[in-house]
KOLVO-758533 format. One record per residue (C-alpha): residue in three letters; y, x, z. Coordinates in steps of 0.25 Angstrom, whole numbers, plus 5000, padded with zeros to 4 digits. Each point is the difference from the previous one (the first is absolute). Layout:
// residues N
PT, ALA, Y, X, Z $
...
// end
This chain:
// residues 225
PT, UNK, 5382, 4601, 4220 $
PT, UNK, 4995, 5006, 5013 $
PT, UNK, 4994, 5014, 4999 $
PT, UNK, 4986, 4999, 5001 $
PT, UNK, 5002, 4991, 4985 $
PT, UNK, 5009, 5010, 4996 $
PT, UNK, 4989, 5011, 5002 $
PT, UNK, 4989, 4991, 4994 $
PT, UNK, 5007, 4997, 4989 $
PT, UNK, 5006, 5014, 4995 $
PT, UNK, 4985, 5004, 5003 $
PT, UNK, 4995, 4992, 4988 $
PT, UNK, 5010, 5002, 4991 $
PT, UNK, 4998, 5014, 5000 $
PT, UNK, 4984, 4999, 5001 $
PT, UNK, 5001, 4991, 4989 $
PT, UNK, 5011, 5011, 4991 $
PT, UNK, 4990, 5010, 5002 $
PT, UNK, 4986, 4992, 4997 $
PT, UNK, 5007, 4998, 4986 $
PT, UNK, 5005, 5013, 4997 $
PT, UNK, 4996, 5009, 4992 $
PT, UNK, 4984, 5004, 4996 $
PT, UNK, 5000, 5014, 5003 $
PT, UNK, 4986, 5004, 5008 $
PT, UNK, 5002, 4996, 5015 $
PT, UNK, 4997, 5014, 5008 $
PT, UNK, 4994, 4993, 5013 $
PT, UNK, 4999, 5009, 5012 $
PT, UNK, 5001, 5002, 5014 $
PT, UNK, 5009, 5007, 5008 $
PT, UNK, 5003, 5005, 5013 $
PT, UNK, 5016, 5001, 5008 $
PT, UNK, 5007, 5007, 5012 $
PT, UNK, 5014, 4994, 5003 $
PT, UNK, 5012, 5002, 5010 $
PT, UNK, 5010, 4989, 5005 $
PT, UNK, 5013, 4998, 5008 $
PT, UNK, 5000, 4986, 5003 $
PT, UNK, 5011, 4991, 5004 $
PT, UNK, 4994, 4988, 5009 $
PT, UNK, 5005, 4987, 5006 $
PT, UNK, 4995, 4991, 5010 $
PT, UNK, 5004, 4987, 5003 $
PT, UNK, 4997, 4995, 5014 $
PT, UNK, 5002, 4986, 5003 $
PT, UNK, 5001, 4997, 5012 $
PT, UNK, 4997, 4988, 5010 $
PT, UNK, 4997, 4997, 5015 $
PT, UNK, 4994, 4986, 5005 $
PT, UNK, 5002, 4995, 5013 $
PT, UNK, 4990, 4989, 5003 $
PT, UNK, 4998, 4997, 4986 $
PT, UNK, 5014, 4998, 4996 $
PT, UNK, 5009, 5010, 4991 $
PT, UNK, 5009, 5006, 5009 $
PT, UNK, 5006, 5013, 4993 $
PT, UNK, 4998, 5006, 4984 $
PT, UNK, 5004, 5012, 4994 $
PT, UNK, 4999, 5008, 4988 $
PT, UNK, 5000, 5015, 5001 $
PT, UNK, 5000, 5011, 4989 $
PT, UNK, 4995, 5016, 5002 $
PT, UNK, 5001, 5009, 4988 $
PT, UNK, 4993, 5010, 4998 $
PT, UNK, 4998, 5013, 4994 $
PT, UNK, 4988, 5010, 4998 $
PT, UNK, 4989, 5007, 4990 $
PT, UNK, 4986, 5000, 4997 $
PT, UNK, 4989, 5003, 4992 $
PT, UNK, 4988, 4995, 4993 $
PT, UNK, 4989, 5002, 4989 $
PT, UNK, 4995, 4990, 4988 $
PT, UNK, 4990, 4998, 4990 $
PT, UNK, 5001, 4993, 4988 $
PT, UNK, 4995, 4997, 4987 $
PT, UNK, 5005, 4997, 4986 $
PT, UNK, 4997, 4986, 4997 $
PT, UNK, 5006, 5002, 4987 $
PT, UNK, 5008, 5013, 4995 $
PT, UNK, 5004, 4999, 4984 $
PT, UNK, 5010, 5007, 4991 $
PT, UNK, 5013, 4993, 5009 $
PT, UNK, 4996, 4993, 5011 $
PT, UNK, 4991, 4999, 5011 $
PT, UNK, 4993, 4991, 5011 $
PT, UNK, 4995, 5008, 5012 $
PT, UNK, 4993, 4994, 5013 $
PT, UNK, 5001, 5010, 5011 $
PT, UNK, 4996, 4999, 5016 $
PT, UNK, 5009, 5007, 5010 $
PT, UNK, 5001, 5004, 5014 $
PT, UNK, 5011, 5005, 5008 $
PT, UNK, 5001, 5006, 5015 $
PT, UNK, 5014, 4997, 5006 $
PT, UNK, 5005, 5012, 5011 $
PT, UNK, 5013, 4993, 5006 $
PT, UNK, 5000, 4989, 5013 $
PT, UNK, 5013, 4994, 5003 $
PT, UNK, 5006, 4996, 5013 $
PT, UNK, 5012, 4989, 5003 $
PT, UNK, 5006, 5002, 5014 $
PT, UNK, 5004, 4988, 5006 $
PT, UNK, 5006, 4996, 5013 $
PT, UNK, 4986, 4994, 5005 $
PT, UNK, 4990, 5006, 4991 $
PT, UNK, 4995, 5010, 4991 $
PT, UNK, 4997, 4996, 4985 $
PT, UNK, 4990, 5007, 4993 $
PT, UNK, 4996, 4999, 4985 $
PT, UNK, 4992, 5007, 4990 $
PT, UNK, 4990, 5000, 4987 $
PT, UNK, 4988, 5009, 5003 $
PT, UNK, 4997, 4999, 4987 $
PT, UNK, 4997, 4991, 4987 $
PT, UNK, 4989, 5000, 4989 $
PT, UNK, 5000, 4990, 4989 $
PT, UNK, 5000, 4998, 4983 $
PT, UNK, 5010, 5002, 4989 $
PT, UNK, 5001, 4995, 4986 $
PT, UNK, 5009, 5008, 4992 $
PT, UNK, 5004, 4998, 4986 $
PT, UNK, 5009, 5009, 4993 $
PT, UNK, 5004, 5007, 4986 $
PT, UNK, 5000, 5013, 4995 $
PT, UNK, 5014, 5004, 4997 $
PT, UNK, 5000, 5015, 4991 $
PT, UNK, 4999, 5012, 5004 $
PT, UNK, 4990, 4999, 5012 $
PT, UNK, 5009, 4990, 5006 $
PT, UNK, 4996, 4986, 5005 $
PT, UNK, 5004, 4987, 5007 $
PT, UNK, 4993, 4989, 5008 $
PT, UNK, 4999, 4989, 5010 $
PT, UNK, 4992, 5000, 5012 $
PT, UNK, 4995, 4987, 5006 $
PT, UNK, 4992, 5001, 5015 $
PT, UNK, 4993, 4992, 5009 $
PT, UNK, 4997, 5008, 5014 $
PT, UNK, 4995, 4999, 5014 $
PT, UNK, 5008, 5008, 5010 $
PT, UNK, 4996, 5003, 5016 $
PT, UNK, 5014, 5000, 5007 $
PT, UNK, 5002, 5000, 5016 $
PT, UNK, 5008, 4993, 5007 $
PT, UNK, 5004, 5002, 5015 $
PT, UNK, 5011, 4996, 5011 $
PT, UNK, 4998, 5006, 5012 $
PT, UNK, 5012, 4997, 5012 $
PT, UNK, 5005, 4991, 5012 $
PT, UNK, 4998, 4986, 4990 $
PT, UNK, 4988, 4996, 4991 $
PT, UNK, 4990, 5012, 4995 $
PT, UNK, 4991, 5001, 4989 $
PT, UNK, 4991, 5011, 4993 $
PT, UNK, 4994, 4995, 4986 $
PT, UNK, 4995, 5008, 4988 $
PT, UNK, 4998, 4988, 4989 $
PT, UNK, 4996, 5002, 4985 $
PT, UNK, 5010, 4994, 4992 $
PT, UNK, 4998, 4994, 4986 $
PT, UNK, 5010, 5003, 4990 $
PT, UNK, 5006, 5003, 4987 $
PT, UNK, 5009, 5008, 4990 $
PT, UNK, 5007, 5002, 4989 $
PT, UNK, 5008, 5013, 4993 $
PT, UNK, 5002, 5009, 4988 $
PT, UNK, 4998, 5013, 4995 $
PT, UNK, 5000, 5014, 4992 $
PT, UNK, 4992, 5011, 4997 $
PT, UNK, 4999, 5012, 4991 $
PT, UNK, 4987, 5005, 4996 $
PT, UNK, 5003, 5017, 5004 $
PT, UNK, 4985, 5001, 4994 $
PT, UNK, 4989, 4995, 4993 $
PT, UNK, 4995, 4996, 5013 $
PT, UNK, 5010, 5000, 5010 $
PT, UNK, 5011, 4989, 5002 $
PT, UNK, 5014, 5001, 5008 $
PT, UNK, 5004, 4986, 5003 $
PT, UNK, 5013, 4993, 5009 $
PT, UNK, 4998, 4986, 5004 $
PT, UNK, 5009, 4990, 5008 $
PT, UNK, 4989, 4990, 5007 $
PT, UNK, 5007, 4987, 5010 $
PT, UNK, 4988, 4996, 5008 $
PT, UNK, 4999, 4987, 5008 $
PT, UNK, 4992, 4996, 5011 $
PT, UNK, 4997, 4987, 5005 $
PT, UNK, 5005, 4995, 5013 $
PT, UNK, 4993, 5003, 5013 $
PT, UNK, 5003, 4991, 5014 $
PT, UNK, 4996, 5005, 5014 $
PT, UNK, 5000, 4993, 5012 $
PT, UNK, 5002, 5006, 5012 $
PT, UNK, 5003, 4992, 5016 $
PT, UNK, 5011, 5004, 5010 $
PT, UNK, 4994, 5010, 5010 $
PT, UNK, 4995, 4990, 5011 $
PT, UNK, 5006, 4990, 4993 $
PT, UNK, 4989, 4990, 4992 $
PT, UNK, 5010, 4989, 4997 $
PT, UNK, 5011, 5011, 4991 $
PT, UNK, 4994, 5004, 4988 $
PT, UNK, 5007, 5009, 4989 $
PT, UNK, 4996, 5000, 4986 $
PT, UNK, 5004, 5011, 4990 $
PT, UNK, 4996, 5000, 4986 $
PT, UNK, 5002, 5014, 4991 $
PT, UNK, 5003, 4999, 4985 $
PT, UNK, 4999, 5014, 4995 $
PT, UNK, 5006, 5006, 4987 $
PT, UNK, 4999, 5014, 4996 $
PT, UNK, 5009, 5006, 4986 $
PT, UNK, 4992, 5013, 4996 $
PT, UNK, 5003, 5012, 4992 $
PT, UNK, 4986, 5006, 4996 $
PT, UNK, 5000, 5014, 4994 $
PT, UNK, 4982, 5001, 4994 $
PT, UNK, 4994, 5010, 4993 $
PT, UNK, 4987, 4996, 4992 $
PT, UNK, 4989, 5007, 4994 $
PT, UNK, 4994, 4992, 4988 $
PT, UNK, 4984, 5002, 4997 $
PT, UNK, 4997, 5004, 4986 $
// end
């Protein structure tokens, strides 16, 4: 089972746990969230040069990388009984990092400006102020992708569809206010840029970015009463 049905179902087994559970009064309301991030991202570059049509080199290349950001949501508790809990939130976040790859004829460059998307997470309450949860996302991220040197250049900044999936836990410090650690993988879909030889029509690279980002979000929430 790949991992987008792996996300799909998990999503309905738990919405469908927590539609049938318990009858306590659902306490619907919104609320508003800040979070901070380090974030371990990789990107993998796939790479092929034509020459008068015809395949004449392939590589794969791989950068890891490492960074922080931050970002803001609003949500809203679709349902929010005694146990367990449904809420929809939207979320954007702002990325602060751009990373560069140095190699012998060019300069890489590669970075997420920033993302914005939905999340549907459904979760229980443990005890004592404690709960747990899954998060389930679709976003659109604006990333930028450069090469600058002696062989092929480009400059794009292309909005990328993508999606995630993760877990969490929280701990309600007050009536109102909520602590809560998550792990998030995002996905992105893959992008392809073309670019020519300099002076050189009849050589033509391709390179096409799959990117993946592993988060460790740290939020803090105010629930409206």
């Amino acid at each position: 089972m790949n991992k987008k049905k792996l996300c799909v179902a998990l999503a309905v087994i738990m919405i469908l746990l927590i539609s049938v559970s318990g009858r306590a009064q659902d306490r619907e309301t919104p609320y508003i969230g800040v979070n901070l991030s380090l974030f371990n991202s990789i990107i993998i570059d796939n790479f092929t040069r034509h020459v008068n049509g015809m395949l004449n080199e392939r590589n794969t290349f791989e950068d890891d990388y490492k960074g922080q950001f931050g970002g803001v949501y609003f949500g809203y508790k679709l349902i929010d009984k005694k146990r367990t809990f449904i809420h929809l939130q939207a979320h954007v976040n702002l990325y602060n990092k751009e990373f560069s790859t140095e190699t012998p004829n060019s300069t890489l460059t590669r970075k997420l400006n920033y993302s914005f998307g939905i999340d549907l997470q459904p979760g229980f309450y443990v005890q004592s102020g404690f709960l747990c949860y899954l998060n389930f996302s679709v976003e659109s991220g604006k990333f930028k992708f450069s090469k600058t040197g002696t062989s092929t250049t480009y400059d794009m900044e292309p909005s990328v569809f993508g999606y995630g999936f993760g877990a969490g836990i929280g701990y309600q410090v007050a009536s109102s206010v909520c602590l809560k650690l998550q792990y998030q993988h995002n996905q992105y879909c893959t992008t392809e840029i073309a670019s020519t030889l300099a002076g050189i029509d009849a050589i033509i690279d391709y390179a096409e970015f799959s990117p993946r980002y592993d988060i460790f979000m740290l939020s803090l929430q105010y629930n409206f009463r």
